[in-house]
C-alpha positions as YAML, in Angstrom:
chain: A
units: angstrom
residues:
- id: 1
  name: UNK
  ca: [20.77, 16.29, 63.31]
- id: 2
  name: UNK
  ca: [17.49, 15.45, 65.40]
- id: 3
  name: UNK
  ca: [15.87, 11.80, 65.20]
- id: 4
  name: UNK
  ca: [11.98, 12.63, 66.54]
- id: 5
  name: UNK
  ca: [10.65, 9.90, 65.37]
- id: 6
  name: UNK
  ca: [8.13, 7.47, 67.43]
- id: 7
  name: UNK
  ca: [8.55, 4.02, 67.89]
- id: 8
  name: UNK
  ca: [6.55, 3.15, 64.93]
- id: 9
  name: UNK
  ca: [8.48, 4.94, 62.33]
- id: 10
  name: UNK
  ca: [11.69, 4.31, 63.67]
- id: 11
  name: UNK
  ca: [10.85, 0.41, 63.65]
- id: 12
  name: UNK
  ca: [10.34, 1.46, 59.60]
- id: 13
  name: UNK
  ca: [13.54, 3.26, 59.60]
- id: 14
  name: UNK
  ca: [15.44, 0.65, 61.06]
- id: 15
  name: UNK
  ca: [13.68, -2.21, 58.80]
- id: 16
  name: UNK
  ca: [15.63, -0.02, 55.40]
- id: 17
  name: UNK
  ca: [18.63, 0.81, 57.42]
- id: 18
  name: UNK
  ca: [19.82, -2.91, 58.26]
- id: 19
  name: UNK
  ca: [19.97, -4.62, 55.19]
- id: 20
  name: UNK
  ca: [21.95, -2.05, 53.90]
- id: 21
  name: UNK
  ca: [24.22, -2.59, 56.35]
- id: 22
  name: UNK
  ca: [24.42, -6.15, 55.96]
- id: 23
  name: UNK
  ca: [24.90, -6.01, 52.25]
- id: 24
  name: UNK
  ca: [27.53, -3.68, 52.70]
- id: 25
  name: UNK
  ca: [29.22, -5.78, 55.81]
- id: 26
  name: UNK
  ca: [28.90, -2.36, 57.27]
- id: 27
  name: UNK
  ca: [29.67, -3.56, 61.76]
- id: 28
  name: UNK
  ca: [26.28, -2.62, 64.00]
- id: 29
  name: UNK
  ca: [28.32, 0.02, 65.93]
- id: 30
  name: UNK
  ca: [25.91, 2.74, 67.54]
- id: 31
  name: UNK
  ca: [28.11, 5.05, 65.02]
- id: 32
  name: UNK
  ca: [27.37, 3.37, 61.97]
- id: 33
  name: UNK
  ca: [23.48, 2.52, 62.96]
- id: 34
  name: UNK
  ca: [22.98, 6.23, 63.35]
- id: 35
  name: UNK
  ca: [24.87, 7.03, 59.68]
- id: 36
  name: UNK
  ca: [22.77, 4.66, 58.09]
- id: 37
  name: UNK
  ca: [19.29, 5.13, 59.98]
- id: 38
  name: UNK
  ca: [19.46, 9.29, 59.27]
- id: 39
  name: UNK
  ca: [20.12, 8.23, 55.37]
- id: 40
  name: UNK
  ca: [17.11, 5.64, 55.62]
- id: 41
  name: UNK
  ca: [15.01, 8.03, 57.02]
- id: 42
  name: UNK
  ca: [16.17, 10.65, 54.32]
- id: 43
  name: UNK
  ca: [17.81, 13.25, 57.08]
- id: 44
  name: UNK
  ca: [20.44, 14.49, 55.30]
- id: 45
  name: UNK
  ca: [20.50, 13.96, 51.42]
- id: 46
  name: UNK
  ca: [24.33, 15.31, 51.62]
- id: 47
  name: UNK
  ca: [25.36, 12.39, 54.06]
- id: 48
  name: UNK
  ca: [23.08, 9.97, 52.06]
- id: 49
  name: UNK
  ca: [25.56, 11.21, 49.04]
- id: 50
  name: UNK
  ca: [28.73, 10.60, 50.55]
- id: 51
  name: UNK
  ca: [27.24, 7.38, 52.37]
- id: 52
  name: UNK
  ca: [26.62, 5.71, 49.22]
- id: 53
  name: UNK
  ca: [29.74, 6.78, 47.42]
- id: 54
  name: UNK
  ca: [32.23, 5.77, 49.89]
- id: 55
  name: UNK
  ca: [30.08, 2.13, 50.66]
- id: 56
  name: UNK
  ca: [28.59, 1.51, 47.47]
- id: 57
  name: UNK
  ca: [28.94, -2.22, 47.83]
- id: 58
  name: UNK
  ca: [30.31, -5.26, 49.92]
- id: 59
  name: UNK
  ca: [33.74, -4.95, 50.73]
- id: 60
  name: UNK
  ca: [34.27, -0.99, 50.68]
- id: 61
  name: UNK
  ca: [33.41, -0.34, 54.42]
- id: 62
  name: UNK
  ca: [36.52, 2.07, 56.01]
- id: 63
  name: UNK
  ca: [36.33, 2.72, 59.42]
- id: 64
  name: UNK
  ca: [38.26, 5.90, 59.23]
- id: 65
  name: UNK
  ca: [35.96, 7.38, 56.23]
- id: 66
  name: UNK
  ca: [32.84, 6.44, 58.56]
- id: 67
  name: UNK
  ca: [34.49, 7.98, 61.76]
- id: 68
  name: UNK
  ca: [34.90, 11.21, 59.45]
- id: 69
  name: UNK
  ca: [31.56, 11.12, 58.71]
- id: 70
  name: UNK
  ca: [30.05, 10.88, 61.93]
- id: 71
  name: UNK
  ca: [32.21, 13.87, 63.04]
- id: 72
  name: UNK
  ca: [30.83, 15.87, 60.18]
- id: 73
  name: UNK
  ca: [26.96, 15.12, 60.61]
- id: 74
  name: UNK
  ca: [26.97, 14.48, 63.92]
- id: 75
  name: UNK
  ca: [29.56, 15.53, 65.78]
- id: 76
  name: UNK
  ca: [30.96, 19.17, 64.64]
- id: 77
  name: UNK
  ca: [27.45, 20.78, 64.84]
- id: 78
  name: UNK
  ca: [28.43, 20.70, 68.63]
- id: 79
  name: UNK
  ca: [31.33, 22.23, 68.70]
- id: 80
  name: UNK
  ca: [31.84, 25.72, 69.94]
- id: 81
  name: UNK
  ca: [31.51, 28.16, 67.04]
- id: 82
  name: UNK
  ca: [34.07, 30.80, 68.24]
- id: 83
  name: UNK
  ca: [37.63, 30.20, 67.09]
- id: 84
  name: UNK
  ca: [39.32, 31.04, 70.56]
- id: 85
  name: UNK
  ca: [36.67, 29.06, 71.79]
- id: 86
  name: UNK
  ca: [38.51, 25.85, 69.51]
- id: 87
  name: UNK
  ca: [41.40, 26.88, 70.50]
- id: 88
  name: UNK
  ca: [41.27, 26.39, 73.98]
- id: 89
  name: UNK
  ca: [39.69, 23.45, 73.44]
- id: 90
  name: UNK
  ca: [42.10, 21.44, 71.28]
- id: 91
  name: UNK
  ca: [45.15, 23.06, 73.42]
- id: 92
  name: UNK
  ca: [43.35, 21.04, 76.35]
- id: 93
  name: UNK
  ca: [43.27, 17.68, 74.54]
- id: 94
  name: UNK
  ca: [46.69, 18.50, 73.32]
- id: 95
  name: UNK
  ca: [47.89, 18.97, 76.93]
- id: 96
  name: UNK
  ca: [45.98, 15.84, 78.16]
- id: 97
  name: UNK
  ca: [47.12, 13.48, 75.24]
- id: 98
  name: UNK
  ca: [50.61, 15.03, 76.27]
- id: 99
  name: UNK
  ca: [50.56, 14.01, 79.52]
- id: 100
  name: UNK
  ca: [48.75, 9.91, 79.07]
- id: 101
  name: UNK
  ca: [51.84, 9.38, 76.12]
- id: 102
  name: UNK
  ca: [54.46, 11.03, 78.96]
- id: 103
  name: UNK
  ca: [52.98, 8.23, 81.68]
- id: 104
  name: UNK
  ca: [52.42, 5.57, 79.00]
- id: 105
  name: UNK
  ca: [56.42, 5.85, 78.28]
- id: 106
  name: UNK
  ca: [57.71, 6.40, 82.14]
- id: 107
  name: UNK
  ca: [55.37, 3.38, 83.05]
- id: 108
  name: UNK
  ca: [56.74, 1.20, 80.17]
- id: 109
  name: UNK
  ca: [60.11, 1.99, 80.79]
- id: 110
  name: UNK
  ca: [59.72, 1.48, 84.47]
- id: 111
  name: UNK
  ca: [58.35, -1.88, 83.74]
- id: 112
  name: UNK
  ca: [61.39, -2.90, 81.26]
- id: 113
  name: UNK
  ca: [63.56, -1.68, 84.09]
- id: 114
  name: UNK
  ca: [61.81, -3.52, 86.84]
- id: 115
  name: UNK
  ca: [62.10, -6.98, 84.66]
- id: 116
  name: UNK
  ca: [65.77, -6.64, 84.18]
- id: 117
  name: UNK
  ca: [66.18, -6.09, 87.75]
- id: 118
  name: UNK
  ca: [64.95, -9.33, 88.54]
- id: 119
  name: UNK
  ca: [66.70, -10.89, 86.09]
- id: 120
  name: UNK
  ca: [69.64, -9.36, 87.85]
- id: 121
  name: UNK
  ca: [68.81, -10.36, 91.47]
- id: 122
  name: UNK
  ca: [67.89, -13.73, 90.18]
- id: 123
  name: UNK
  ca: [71.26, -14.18, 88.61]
- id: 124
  name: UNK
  ca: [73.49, -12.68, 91.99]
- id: 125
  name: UNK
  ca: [74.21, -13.73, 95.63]
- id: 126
  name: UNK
  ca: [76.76, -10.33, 95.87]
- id: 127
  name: UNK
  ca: [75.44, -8.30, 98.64]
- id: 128
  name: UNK
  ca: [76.49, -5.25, 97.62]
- id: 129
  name: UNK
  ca: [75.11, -6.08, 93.76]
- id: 130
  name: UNK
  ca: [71.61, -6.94, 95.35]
- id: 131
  name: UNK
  ca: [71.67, -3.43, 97.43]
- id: 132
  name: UNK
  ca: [72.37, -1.69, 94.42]
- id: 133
  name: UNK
  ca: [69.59, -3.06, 92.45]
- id: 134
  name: UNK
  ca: [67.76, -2.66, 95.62]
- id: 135
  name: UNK
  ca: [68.28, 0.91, 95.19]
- id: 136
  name: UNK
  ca: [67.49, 1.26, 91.54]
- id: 137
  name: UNK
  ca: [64.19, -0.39, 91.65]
- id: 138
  name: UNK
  ca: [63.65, 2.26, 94.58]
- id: 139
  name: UNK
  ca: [64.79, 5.13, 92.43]
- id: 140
  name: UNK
  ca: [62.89, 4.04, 89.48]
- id: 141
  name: UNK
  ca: [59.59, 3.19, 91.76]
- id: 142
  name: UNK
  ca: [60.10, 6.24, 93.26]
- id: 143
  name: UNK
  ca: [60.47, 8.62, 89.63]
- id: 144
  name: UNK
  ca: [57.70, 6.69, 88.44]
- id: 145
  name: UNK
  ca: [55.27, 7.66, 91.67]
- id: 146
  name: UNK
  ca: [55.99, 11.30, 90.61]
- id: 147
  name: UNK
  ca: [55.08, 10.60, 87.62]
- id: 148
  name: UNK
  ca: [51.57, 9.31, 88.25]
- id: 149
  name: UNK
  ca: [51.35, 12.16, 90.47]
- id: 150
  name: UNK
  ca: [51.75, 14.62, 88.17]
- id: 151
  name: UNK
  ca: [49.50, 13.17, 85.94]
- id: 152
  name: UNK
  ca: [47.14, 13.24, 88.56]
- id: 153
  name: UNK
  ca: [48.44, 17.14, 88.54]
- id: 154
  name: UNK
  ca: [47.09, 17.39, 85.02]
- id: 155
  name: UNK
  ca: [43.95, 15.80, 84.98]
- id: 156
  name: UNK
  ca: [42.82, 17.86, 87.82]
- id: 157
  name: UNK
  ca: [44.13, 21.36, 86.33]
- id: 158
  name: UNK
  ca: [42.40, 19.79, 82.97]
- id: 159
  name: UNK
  ca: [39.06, 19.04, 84.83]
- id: 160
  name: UNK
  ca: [38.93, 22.45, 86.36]
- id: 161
  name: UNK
  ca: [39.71, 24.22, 82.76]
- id: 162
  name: UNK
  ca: [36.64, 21.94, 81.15]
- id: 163
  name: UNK
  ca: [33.99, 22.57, 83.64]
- id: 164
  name: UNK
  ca: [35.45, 26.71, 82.96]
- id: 165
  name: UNK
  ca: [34.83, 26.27, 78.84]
- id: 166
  name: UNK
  ca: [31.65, 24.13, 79.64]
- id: 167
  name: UNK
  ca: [30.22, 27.44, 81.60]
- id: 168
  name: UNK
  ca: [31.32, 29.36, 78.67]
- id: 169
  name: UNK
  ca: [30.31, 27.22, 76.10]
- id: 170
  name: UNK
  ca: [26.75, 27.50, 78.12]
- id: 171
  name: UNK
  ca: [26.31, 30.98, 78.47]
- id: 172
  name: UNK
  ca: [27.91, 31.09, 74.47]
- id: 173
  name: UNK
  ca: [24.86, 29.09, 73.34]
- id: 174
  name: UNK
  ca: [22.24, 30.82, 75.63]
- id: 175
  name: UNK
  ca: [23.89, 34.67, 74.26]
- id: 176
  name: UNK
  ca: [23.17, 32.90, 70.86]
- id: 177
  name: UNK
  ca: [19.31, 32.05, 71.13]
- id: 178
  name: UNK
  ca: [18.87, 35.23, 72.82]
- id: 179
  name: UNK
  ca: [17.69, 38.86, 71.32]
- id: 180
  name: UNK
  ca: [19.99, 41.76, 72.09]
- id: 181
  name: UNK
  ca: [17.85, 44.27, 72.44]
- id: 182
  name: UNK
  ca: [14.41, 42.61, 74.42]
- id: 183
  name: UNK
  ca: [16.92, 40.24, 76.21]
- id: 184
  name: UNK
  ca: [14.10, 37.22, 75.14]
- id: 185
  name: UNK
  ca: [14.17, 34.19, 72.95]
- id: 186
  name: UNK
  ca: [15.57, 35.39, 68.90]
- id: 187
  name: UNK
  ca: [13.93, 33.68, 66.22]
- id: 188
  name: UNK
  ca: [16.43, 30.75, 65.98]
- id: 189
  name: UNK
  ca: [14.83, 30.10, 69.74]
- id: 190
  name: UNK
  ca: [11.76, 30.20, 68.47]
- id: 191
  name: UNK
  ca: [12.14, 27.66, 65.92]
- id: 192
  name: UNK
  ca: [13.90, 25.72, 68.40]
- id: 193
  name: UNK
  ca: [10.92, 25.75, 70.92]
- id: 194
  name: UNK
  ca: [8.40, 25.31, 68.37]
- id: 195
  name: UNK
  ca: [9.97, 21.92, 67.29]
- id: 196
  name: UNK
  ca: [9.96, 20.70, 70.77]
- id: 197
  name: UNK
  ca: [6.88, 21.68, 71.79]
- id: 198
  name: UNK
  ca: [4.72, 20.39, 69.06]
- id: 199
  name: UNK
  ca: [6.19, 16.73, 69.78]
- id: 200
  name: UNK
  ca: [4.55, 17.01, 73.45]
- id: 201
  name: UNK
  ca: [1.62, 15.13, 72.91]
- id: 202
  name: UNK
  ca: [0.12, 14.91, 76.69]
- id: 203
  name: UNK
  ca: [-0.36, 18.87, 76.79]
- id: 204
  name: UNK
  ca: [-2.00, 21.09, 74.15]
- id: 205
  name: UNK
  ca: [0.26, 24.00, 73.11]
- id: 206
  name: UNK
  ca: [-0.94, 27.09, 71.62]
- id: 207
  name: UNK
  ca: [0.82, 29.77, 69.53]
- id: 208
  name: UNK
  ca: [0.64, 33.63, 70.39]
- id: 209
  name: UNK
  ca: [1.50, 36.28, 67.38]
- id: 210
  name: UNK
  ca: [1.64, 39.48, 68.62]
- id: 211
  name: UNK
  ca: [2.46, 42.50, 66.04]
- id: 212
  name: UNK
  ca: [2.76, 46.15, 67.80]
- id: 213
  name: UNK
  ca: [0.26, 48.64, 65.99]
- id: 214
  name: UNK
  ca: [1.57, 51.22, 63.78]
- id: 215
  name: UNK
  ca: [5.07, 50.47, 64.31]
- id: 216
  name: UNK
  ca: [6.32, 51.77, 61.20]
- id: 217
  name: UNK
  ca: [4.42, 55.12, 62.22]
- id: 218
  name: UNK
  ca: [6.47, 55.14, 65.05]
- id: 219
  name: UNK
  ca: [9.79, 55.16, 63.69]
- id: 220
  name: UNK
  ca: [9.25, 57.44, 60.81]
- id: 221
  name: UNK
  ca: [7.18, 59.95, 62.60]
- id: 222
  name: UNK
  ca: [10.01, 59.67, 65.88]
- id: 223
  name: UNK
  ca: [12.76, 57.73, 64.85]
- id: 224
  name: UNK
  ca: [14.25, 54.26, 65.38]
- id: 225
  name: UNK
  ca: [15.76, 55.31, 68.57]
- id: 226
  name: UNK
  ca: [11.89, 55.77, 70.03]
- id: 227
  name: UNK
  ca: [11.35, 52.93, 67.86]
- id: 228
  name: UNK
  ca: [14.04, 50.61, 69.73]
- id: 229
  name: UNK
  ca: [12.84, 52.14, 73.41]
- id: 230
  name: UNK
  ca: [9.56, 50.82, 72.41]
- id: 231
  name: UNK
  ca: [10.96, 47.09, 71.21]
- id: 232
  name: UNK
  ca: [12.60, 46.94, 74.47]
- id: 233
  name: UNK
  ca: [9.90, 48.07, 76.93]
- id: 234
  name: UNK
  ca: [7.66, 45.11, 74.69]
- id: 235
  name: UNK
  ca: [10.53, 42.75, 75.60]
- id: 236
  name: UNK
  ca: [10.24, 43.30, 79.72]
- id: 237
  name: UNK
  ca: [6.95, 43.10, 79.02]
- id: 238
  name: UNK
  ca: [6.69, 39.35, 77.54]
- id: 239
  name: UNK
  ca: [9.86, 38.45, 80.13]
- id: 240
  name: UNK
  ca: [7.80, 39.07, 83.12]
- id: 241
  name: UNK
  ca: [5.29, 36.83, 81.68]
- id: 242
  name: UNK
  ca: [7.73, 34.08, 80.72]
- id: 243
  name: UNK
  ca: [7.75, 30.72, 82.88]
- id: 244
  name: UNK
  ca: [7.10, 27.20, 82.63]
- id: 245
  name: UNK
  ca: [5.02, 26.55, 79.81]
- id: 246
  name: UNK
  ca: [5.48, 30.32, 78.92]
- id: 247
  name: UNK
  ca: [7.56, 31.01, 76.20]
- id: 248
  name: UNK
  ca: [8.20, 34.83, 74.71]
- id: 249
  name: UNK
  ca: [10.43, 35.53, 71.76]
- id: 250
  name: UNK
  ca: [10.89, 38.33, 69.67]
- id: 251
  name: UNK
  ca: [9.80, 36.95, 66.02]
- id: 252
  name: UNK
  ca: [11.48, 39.34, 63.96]
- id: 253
  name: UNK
  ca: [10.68, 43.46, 63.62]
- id: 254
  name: UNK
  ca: [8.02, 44.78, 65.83]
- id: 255
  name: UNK
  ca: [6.41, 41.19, 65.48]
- id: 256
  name: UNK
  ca: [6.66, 39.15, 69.08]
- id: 257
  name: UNK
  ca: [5.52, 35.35, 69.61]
- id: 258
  name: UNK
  ca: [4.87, 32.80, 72.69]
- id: 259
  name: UNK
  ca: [4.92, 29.48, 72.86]
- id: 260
  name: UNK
  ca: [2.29, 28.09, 75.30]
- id: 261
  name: UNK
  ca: [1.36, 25.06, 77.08]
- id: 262
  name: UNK
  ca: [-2.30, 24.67, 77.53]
- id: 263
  name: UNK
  ca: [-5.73, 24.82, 76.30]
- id: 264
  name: UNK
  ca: [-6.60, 28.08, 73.83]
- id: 265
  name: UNK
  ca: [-8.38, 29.87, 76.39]
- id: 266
  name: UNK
  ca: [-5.70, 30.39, 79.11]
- id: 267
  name: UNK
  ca: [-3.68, 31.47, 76.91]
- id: 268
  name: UNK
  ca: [-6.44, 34.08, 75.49]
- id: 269
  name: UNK
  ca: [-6.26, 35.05, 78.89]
- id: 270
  name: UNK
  ca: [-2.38, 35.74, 78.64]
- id: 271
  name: UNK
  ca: [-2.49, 37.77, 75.65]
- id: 272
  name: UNK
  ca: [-5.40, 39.90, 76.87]
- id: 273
  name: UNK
  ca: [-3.76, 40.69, 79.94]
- id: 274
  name: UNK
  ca: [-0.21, 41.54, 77.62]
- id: 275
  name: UNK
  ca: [-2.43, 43.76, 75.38]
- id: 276
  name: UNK
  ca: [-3.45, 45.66, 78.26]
- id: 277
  name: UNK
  ca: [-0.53, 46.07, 79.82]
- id: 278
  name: UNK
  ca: [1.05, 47.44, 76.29]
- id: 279
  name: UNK
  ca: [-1.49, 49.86, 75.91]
- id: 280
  name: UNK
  ca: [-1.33, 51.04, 79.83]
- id: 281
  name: UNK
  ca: [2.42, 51.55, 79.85]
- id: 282
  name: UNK
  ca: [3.92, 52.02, 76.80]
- id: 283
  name: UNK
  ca: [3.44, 55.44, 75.40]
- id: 284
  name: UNK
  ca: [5.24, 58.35, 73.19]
- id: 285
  name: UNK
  ca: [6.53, 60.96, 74.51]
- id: 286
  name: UNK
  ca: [8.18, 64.47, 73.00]
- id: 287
  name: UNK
  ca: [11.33, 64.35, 74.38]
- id: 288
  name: UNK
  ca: [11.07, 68.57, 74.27]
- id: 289
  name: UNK
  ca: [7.91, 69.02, 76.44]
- id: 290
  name: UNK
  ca: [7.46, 65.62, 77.51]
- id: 291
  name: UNK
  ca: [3.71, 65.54, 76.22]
- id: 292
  name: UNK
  ca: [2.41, 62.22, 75.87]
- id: 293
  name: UNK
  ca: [1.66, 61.25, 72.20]
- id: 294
  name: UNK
  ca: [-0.35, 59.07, 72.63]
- id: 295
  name: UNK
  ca: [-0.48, 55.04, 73.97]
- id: 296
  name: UNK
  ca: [1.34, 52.29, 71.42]
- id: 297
  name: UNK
  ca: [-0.76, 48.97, 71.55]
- id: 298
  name: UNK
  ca: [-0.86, 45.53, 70.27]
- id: 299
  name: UNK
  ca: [-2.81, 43.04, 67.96]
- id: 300
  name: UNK
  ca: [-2.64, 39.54, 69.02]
- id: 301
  name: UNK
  ca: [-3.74, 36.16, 66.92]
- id: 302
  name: UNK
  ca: [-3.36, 32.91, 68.86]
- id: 303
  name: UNK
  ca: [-3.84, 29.68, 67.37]
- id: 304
  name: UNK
  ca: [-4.13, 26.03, 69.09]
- id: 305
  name: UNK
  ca: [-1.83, 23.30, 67.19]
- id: 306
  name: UNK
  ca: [-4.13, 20.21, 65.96]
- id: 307
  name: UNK
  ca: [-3.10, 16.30, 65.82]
- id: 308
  name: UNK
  ca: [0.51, 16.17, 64.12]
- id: 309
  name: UNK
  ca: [0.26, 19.56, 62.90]
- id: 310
  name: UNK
  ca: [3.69, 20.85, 61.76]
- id: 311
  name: UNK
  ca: [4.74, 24.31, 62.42]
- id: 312
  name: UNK
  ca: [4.32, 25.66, 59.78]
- id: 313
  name: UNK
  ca: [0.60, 25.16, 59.20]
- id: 314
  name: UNK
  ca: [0.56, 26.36, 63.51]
- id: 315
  name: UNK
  ca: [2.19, 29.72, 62.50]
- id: 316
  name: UNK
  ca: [-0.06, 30.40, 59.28]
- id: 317
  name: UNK
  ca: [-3.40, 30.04, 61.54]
- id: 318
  name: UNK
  ca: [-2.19, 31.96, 63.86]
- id: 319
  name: UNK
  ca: [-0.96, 34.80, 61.54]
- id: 320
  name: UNK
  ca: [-4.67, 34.91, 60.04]
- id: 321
  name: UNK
  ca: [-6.05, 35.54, 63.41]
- id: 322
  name: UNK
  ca: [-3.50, 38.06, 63.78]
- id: 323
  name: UNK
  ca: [-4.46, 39.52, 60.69]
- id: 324
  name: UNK
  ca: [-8.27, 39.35, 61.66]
- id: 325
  name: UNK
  ca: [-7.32, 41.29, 65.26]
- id: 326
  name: UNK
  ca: [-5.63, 43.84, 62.59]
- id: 327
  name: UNK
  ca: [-8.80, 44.35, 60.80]
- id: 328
  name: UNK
  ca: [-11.12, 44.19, 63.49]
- id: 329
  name: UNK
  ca: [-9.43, 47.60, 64.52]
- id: 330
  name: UNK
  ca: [-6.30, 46.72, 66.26]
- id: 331
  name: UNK
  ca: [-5.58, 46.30, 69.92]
- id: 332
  name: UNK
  ca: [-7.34, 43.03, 70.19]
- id: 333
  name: UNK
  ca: [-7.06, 39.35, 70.91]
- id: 334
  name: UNK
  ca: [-8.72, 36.88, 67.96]
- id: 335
  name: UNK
  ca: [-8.56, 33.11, 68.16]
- id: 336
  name: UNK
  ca: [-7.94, 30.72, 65.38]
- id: 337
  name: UNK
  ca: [-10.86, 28.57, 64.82]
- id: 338
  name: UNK
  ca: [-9.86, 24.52, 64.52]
...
């Protein structure tokens, strides 16, 4: 769950999402604020169900049933996905819980064991009785010391093993966002990027459509294997391009977006220099003769996003210029008019 918001609304959010915490005796906690500020500002009509029906009134608030909550809508969205991934996870916090409780107990018993010692010494002149309790509050100091350091042991091997499943975890949710076969930003990427970028308001950002011509020509009259070599020379294509400000992702099919950061004619600029560098190296070939069937090439439609304009109503201009590049005749750049 993502709070965009700008100061203004979230003032308005936070106007709702008080009183209903005061009439419920709901406590401020920064984990309770953010329950009831995403169902004030309608986030989640599922956790605005449960809210109300677990704190319908003064009197019901149960810190456990809230702390279950948060995990749900907040928390568990972050976890890793993969079961052995989960695994490895909860056998670390297993392992480290094991090893505070085993120091909790040696460092409570050692304390128990140091106070009757006193009370011992305090209660003897014997020299031989004070040597020996001498000794045991040596023995015990000393069992205890081993103990700390081998909690130290732990925490180390456990710090070592979380910065390995944080690496993993990484490259997990980069593998995720990424296309297979171009090796650039998937769709779920996309809509990702999109998000962000329209809620940069210092820089305009334009979006690119680009849909390779005659693609379904392609893979019926040569097959999806030619099909695929042509997806993935596309892909290297965009990559090269891709930098700060530069985003390329495969939109789904034969149909291939970019998120950019800047005014509408740098980046008609971009996709004229991508449309000629599909139609001067990416070509069909008979595998048989190796005759060259001629060059594949690729209609572009690029649209710059307006005050507060959402997403969707960015990719619909910019498909219509696509569509006007496709009826223009194809292997052309068009431009979305405001």
């Amino acid at each position: 769950m993502k709070f965009l918001e700008g100061s203004q609304d979230s003032a308005q959010i936070l106007r709702k999402a008080i009183p209903m915490m005061v009439e419920r005796d709901i406590p401020p906690t920064p984990q309770n604020y953010s329950l009831w500020y995403a169902h004030a500002g309608n986030k989640h009509p599922e956790l605005s169900k449960r809210l109300l029906e677990q704190f319908p009134e003064k009197g019901s608030y149960n810190g456990d049933k809230s702390e279950a909550l948060f995990f749900d809508y907040f928390i568990k969205q972050h976890l890793p996905r993969s079961e052995k991934a989960q695994n490895a996870l909860a056998s670390l916090l297993s392992q480290l819980f094991g090893a505070v409780n085993q120091i909790e107990d040696g460092t409570r018993d050692y304390g128990d064991a140091l106070q009757s010692s006193l009370a011992q010494l305090d209660g003897t002149s014997d020299q031989q009785e004070i040597q020996a309790i001498l000794s045991q509050i040596l023995e015990d100091t000393s069992a205890v010391q081993s103990a700390s350091q081998a909690f130290q042991g732990e925490l180390e091997t456990a710090k070592a093993e979380i910065e390995e499943l944080k690496e993993k975890l990484k490259v997990s949710r980069e593998d995720a966002l990424v296309d297979s076969l171009t090796k650039i930003g998937n769709r779920r990427a996309f809509d990702q990027a999109m998000s962000q970028a329209l809620t940069q308001t210092d820089t305009p950002t334009c979006l690119l459509l680009l849909d390779l011509d005659h693609f379904k020509n392609i893979n019926d009259t040569y097959g999806h294997v030619m099909g695929d070599l042509v997806l993935e020379r596309m892909g290297r294509i965009l990559k090269a391009q891709q930098r700060p400000g530069v985003q390329p992702m495969r939109y789904g099919g034969e149909e291939f977006a970019i998120i950019f950061t800047g005014q509408q004619q740098d980046a008609a600029e971009l996709a004229d220099t991508v449309r000629k560098q599909v139609a001067n190296t990416i070509s069909i070939k008979q595998n048989d003769t190796g005759k060259q069937m001629g060059a594949v090439t690729v209609s572009i439609g690029i649209a710059q996003a307006g005050v507060a304009e959402d997403p969707g109503a960015l990719k619909e201009r910019a498909d219509q210029a696509l569509y006007q590049a496709k009826e223009n005749g194809r292997n052309r750049v068009e431009c979305a008019g405001g």
